[in-house]
C-alpha positions in Angstrom: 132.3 73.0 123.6 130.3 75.7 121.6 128.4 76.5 124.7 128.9 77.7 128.4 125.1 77.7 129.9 124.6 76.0 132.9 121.2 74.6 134.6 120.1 72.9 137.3 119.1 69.6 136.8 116.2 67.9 139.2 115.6 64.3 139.3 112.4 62.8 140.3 113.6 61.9 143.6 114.7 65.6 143.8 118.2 65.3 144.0 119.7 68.5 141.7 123.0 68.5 139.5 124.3 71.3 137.7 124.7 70.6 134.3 127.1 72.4 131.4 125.4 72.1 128.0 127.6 70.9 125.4 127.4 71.7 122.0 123.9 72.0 120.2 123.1 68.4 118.1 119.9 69.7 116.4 117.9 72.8 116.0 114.3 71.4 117.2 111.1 71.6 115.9 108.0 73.7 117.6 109.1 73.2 121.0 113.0 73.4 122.2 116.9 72.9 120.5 118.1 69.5 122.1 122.3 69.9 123.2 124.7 67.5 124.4 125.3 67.2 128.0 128.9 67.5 128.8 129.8 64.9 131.5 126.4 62.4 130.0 127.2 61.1 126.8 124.2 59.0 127.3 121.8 62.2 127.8 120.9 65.2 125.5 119.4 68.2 126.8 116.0 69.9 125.6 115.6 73.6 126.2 112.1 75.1 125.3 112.3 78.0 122.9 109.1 79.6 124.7 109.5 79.8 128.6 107.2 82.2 129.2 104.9 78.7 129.8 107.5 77.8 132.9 105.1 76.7 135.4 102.5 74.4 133.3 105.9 73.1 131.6 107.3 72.2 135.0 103.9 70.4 136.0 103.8 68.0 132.9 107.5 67.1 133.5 107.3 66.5 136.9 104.1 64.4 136.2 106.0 62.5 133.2 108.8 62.2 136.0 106.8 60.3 138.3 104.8 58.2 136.0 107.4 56.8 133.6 106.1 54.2 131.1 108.2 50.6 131.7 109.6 50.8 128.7 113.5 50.0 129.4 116.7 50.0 126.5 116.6 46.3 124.6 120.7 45.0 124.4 121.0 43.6 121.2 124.5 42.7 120.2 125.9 44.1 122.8 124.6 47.3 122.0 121.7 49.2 123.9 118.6 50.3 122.4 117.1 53.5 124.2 113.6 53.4 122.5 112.0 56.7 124.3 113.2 59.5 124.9 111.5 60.1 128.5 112.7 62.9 130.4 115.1 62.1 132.8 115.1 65.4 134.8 114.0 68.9 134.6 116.3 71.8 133.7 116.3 75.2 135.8 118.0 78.0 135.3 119.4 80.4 138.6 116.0 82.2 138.7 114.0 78.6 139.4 112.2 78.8 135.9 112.0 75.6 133.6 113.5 76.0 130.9 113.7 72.3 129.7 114.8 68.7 130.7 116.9 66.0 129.9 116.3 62.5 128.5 118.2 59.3 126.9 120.1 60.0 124.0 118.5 58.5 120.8 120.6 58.5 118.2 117.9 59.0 115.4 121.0 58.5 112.7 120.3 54.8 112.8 116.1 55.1 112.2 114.3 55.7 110.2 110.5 57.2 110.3 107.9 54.3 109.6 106.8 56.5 106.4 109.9 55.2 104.7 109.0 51.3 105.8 105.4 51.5 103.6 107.0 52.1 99.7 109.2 50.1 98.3 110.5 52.5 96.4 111.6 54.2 99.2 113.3 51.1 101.3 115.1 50.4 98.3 116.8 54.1 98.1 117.7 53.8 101.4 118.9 50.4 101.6 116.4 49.0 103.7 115.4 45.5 104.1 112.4 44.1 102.1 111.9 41.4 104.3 108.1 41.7 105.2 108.5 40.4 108.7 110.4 43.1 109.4 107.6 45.4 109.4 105.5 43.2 111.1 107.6 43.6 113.6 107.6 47.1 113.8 104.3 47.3 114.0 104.5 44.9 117.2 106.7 47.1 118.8 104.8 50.4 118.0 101.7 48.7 119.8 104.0 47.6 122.5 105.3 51.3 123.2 101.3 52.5 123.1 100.5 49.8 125.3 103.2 50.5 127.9 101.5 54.3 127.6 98.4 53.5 128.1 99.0 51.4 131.0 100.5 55.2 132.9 97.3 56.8 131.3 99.2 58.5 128.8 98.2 59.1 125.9 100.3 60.0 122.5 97.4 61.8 120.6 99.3 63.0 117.3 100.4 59.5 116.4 101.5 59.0 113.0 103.9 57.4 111.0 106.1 60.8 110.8 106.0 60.5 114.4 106.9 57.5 115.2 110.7 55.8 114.1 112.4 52.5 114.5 116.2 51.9 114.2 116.8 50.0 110.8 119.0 47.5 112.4 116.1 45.9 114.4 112.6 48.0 113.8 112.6 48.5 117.3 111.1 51.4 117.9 112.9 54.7 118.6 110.7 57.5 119.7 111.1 61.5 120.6 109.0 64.4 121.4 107.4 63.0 124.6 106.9 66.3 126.5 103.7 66.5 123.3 101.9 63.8 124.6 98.8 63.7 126.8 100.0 63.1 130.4 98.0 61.5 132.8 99.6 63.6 137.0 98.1 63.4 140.0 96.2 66.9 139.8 94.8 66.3 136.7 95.8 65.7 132.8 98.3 67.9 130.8 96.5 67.5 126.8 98.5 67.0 123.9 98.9 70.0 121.5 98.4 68.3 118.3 96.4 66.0 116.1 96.9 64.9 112.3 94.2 64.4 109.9 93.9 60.9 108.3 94.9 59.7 111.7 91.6 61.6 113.5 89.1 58.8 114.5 85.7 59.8 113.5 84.2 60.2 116.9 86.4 63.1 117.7 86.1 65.0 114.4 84.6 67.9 116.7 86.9 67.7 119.4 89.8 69.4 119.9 93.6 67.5 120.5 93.1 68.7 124.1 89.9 66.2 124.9 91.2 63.2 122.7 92.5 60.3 124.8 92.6 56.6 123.9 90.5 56.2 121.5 92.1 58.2 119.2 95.2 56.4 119.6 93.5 53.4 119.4 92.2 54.0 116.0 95.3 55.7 114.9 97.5 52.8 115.9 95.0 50.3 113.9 95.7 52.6 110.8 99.6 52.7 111.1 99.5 48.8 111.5 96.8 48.4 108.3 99.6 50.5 106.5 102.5 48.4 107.9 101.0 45.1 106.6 99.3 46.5 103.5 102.3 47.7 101.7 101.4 51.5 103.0 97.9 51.7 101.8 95.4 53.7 104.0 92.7 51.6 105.2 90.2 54.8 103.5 92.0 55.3 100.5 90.5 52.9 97.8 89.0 53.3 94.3 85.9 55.7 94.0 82.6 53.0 92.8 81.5 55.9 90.5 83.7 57.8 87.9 81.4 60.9 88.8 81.4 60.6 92.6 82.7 63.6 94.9 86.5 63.0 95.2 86.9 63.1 99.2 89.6 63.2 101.4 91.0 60.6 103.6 89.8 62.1 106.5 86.2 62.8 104.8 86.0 59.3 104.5 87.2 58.6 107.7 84.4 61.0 109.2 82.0 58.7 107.2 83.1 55.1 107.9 83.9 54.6 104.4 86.2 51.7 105.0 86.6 49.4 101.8 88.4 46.7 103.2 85.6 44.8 105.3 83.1 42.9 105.8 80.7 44.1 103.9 81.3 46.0 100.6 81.7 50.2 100.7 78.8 51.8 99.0 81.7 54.6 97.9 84.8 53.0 97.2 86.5 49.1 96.4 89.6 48.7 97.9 92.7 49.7 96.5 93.9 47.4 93.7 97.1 46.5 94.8 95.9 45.7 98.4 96.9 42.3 100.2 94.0 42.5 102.8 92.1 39.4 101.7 94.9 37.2 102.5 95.4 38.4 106.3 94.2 36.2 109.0 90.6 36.2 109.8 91.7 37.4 113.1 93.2 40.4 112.2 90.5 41.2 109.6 87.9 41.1 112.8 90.2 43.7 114.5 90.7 45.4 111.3 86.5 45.7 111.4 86.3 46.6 115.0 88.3 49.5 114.3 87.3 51.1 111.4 83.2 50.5 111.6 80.5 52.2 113.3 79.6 51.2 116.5 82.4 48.6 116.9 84.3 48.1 120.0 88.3 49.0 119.4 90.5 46.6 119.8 93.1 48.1 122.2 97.2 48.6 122.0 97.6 45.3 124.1 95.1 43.7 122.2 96.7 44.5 119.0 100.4 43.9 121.0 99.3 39.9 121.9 97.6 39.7 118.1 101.1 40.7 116.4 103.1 38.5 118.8 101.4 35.7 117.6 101.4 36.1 114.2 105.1 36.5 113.9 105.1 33.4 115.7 103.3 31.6 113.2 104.2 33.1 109.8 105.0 31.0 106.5 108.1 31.6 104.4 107.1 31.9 100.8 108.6 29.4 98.4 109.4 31.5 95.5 110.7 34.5 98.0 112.4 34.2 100.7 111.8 38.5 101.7 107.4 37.2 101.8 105.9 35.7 104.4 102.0 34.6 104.7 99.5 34.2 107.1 97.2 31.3 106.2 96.2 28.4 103.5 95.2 31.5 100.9 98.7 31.9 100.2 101.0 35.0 99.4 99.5 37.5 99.2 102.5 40.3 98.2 103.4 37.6 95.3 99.9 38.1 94.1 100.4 41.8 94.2 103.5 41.7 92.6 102.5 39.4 89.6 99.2 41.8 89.0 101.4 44.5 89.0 103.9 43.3 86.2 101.2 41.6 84.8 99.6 45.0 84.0 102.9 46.8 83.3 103.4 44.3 80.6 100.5 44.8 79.0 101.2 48.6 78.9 104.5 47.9 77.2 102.9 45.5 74.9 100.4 48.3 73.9 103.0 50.9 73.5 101.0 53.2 75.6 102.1 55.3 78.1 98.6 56.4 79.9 98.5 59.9 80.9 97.1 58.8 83.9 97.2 55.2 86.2 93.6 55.3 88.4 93.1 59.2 88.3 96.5 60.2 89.0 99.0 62.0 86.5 101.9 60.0 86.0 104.7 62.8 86.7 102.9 63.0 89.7 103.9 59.9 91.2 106.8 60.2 92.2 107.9 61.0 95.8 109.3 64.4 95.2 106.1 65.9 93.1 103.6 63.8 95.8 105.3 65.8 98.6 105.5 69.0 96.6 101.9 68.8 96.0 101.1 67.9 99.7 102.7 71.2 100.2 100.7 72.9 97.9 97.6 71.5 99.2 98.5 72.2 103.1 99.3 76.0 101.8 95.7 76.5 100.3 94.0 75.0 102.9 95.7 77.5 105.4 95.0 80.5 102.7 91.2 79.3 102.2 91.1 79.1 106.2 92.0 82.9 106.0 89.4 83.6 103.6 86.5 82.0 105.8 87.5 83.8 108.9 87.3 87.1 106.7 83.8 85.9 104.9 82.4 85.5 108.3 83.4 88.3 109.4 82.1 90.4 107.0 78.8 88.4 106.8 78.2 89.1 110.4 79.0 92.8 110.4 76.9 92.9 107.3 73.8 91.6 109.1 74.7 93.3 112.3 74.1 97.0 110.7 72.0 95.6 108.7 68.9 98.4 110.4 71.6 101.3 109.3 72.2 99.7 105.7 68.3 99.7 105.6 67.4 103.0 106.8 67.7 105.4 103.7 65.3 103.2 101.7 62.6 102.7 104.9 59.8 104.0 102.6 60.2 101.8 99.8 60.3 99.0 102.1 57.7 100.0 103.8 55.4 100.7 100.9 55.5 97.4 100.0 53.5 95.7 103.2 54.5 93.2 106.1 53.7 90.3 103.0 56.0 90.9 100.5 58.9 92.0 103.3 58.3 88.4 104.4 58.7 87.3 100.7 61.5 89.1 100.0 62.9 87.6 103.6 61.9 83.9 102.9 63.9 84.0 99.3 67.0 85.8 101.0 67.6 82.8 103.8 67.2 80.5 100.7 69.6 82.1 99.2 72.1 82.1 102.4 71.6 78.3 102.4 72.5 78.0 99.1 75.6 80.2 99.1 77.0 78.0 102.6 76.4 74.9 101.0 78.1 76.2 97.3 81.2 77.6 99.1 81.1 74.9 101.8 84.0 73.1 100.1 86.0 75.9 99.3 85.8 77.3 102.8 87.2 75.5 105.9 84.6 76.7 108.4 81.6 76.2 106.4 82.1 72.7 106.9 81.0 73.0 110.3 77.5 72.4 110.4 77.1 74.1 114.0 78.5 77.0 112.6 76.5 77.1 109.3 73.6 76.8 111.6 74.3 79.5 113.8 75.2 82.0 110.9 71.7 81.5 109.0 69.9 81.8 112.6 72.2 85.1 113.0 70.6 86.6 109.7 67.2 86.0 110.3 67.2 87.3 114.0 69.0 90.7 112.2 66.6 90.7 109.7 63.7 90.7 111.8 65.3 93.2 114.1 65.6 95.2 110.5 62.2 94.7 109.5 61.1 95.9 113.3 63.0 98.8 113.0 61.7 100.2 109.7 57.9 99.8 110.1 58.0 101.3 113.4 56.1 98.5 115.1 55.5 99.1 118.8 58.0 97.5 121.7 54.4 97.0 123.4 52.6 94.2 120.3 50.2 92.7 123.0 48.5 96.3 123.7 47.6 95.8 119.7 45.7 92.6 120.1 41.5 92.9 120.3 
C-alpha cells in the first residue's frame, strides 16, 4: 500500500465506513487522482484536486446519489460489465469536507475510446474487430446509457467520442467522469463544466455549457451515431461546391445547418466522397434530417435507442464479406466504398503519380500522428489569438474612453473646421471600425460575436460624440438655444 489516508465514506442511505486508500491507479485529469480502495476491489476512489469547492461538490454527489440512472453491470461470460462509473458514496475527511467519492471500478484497460472504432486504420493497429455490426452496436448502447440519463434528468453535456468508451470484447459501453455531467437534485440543477466544438448544436452556439440540457445531447448523440455508421465521417464535414469558397470549420458549418447528407442538396458542400449514407435505411435518414436541419424536431436517445435495436435485428450479411452488413435492397454500401477507393488508388498507381495533395489535404498530413499534431497546433493558436482579442479590446476601449484627453491639444484645429466636416470626419471613422471588425473577425475569437461587434462600434460613437461635445464647448443646457 503506497498510501495511509483515511476518509469517511457516506452512502446514500447515510450509513458511513472508513475507508483506507490503497495505492493511486491513475493520476486524473481536471478534476481528482482515482486510488484503490483497500478492502473494495470492486471500487476505486476519486479525490478532487480542488476542495476549496467542498460544499457545491457535496450537493451534486449527494444529488447523483439519490438519483442513480438504472443502468446495472451486463454478465457476459461470466464476467461482469460495470458500464458507469456512478458514485457509490461520498468521501469526507475528519474535518467533514468533501474531498471526493467512490464508484465501480472500470477497468478502462479493456476499452477503448469510440474515436478508435471510426478509422480503420486505427482498429487494425489495435487489433480490433472490423466487423461493422459491432459498431452498430456501440452506438445502441451509447443511446441506451443517454437514454437511461435522461430519464433521471441528467444530462451528459460534453458528449463526444473521446468521452465516451466501450470494452472491445463486447462494445458495451464503459463510461467515467460522471461527477462532469449536468445533474438534475431536488433544489435545483448542478450544470456541466464543459462543452466540445463539433459536438455544439447550433441553437446553443451562444450559450454557455451551464444552460445546455438535452438538446445538446440530443444532437451530439445523432453525430456520434452518423460517425459510428459512416465509417467516422462528420455529418458537416463534406467537399466545399466551390474551389474558391471560405474553408469553414465543422462547427461553422454546424452554426449554419450546412448538412450535406440530406434531403435536399447543401448549397456549400456535397457529401464526403467516401460516405455510405445513401445506402442507410430510409428511416434513419429521416432521423438523420430531424437532427441536423433547421426547425426539425430531434429525435431523442430512446428514439434513437428503439431505431438501433431494430436494425441490428434486421441487418443483411454481405456475400462477398462476411465483416459488412446492409440495411436494405440498395445493397452494401462499405463494399461500394471500398471498390471506389481501390478503384481510384489504382488509377493513381497506373499514372505513376503521387498527388501532392488527395481533396485539399497534404498527403504527409494524413496520417494520425501529423492530424493530431496539427490539431494541437490549431487548439494552441486559437488560445494565443483569444489572448490577442481580449488585449485588442481592451485597448480599443481605453482608446475611445480618453478619447476627450487624446483630443484636447488639437481642440482648435478641430474646431476650426465646423460641426460638418467633424461629422465627416466621424461618419468615415465608424466605416472604418466596421471594416477593421469584419477584416480581423476571423483572426480574432471575439470578433466573431456579433453582440459584441455591436456593442464596440456603439461604444465609439457614444465617445466620440462625448469628444466632439467636449471640444466645441456646446452648452449642457441645448434646449435654452432653440428660437
Amino acid at each position: 500500500m503506497e498510501n495511509d489516508i483515511t476518509f469517511n465514506a457516506v452512502y446514500a442511505d447515510a450509513k458511513c465506513e472508513k475507508i483506507s486508500l490503497g495505492k493511486m491507479l491513475n493520476r486524473g485529469g481536471a478534476s481528482g487522482k482515482i486510488y484503490e480502495v483497500v478492502g473494495h476491489p470492486e471500487l476505486v476512489a476519486k479525490v478532487f484536486h480542488n476542495t476549496k469547492k467542498s460544499s457545491t461538490n457535496r450537493q451534486k454527489l449527494e444529488a447523483m446519489l439519490l438519483n442513480k440512472p438504472n443502468f446495472p453491470p451486463v454478465e457476459t461470460d461470466g464476467v461482469y460489465y460495470t458500464q458507469i462509473a456512478w458514485p457509490e458514496a461520498l468521501l469526507e475527511d475528519e474535518q467533514g469536507f468533501c474531498v471526493g467519492y467512490m464508484m465501480p471500478l472500470i477497468n478502462m484497460n479493456e476499452a477503448v475510446s469510440l474515436d478508435h472504432l471510426m478509422q480503420k486504420a486505427v482498429r487494425k493497429k489495435l487489433g480490433l474487430s472490423e466487423k461493422y455490426a459491432y459498431r452498430i452496436f456501440a452506438a445502441y448502447n451509447v443511446a441506451a446509457m443517454i437514454t437511461s440519463l435522461h430519464k433521471c434528468g441528467h444530462y451528459m453535456v460534453d458528449l463526444k467520442p473521446s468521452n465516451v468508451s466501450v470494452y472491445k470484447s463486447n462494445m458495451l459501453v464503459a463510461m467515467v467522469d460522471c461527477d462532469g455531467f449536468s445533474i438534475k437534485g431536488e433544489k435545483g440543477r448542478y450544470p456541466a463544466e464543459f462543452v466540445s466544438e463539433e459536438y455544439i448544436y447550433p441553437e446553443g452556439m451562444e450559450l454557455s455549457c451551464q444552460d445546455m440540457g438535452e438538446e445538446q445531447d440530443k444532437f451530439a448523440l445523432a453525430v456520434i451515431i452518423f460517425r459510428l455508421l459512416n465509417n467516422g465521417i462528420h455529418p458537416f464535414s463534406g467537399t466545399p461546391r466551390k474551389n474558391d469558397a471560405e474553408m469553414l470549420t465543422i462547427q461553422n458549418r454546424i452554426e449554419n445547418y450546412n448538412y450535406a447528407y440530406g434531403l435536399w442538396p447543401d448549397k456549400y458542400q456535397a457529401p464526403h466522397p467516401y460516405s455510405i449514407h445513401e445506402y442507410f435505411d430510409k428511416t434513419t435518414l429521416e432521423m438523420f434530417e430531424r437532427a441536423f436541419t433547421k426547425g426539425a424536431n430531434r429525435p431523442s436517445a430512446f428514439e434513437w435507442q428503439e431505431h438501433l435495436w431494430k436494425l441490428m435485428h434486421n441487418l443483411r450479411t454481405c456475400k462477398n464479406n462476411p465483416n459488412h452488413v446492409f440495411f436494405t435492397s440498395k445493397g452494401c454500401g462499405l463494399c461500394m466504398s471500398e471498390d471506389k477507393f481501390y478503384h481510384e488508388m489504382h488509377n493513381i498507381k497506373k499514372q505513376k503519380q503521387t498527388p501532392e495533395k488527395i481533396r485539399g489535404i497534404e498527403v504527409e498530413n494524413l496520417s494520425q500522428e501529423k492530424i493530431s499534431i496539427n490539431k494541437a497546433i490549431k487548439k494552441a493558436l486559437e488560445s494565443k489569438m483569444q489572448k490577442i482579442s481580449y488585449a485588442v479590446v481592451l485597448v480599443y476601449m481605453l482608446f475611445f474612453g480618453f478619447l476627450h484627453i487624446i483630443l484636447s491639444p488639437i481642440e482648435s484645429v478641430i474646431k476650426a473646421g465646423g460641426i460638418g466636416i467633424q461629422m465627416i470626419v466621424t461618419t468615415f471613422a465608424m466605416l472604418g471600425i466596421n471594416h477593421l471588425i469584419h477584416r480581423y473577425q476571423k483572426q480574432l475569437p471575439l470578433l466573431r460575436s456579433k453582440h459584441l461587434t455591436d456593442m464596440l462600434q456603439v461604444y465609439a460613437l457614444i465617445c466620440i460624440i462625448i469628444a466632439l461635445v467636449s471640444v466645441n464647448d456646446i452648452p449642457h443646457n441645448l434646449l435654452e438655444l432653440a428660437p
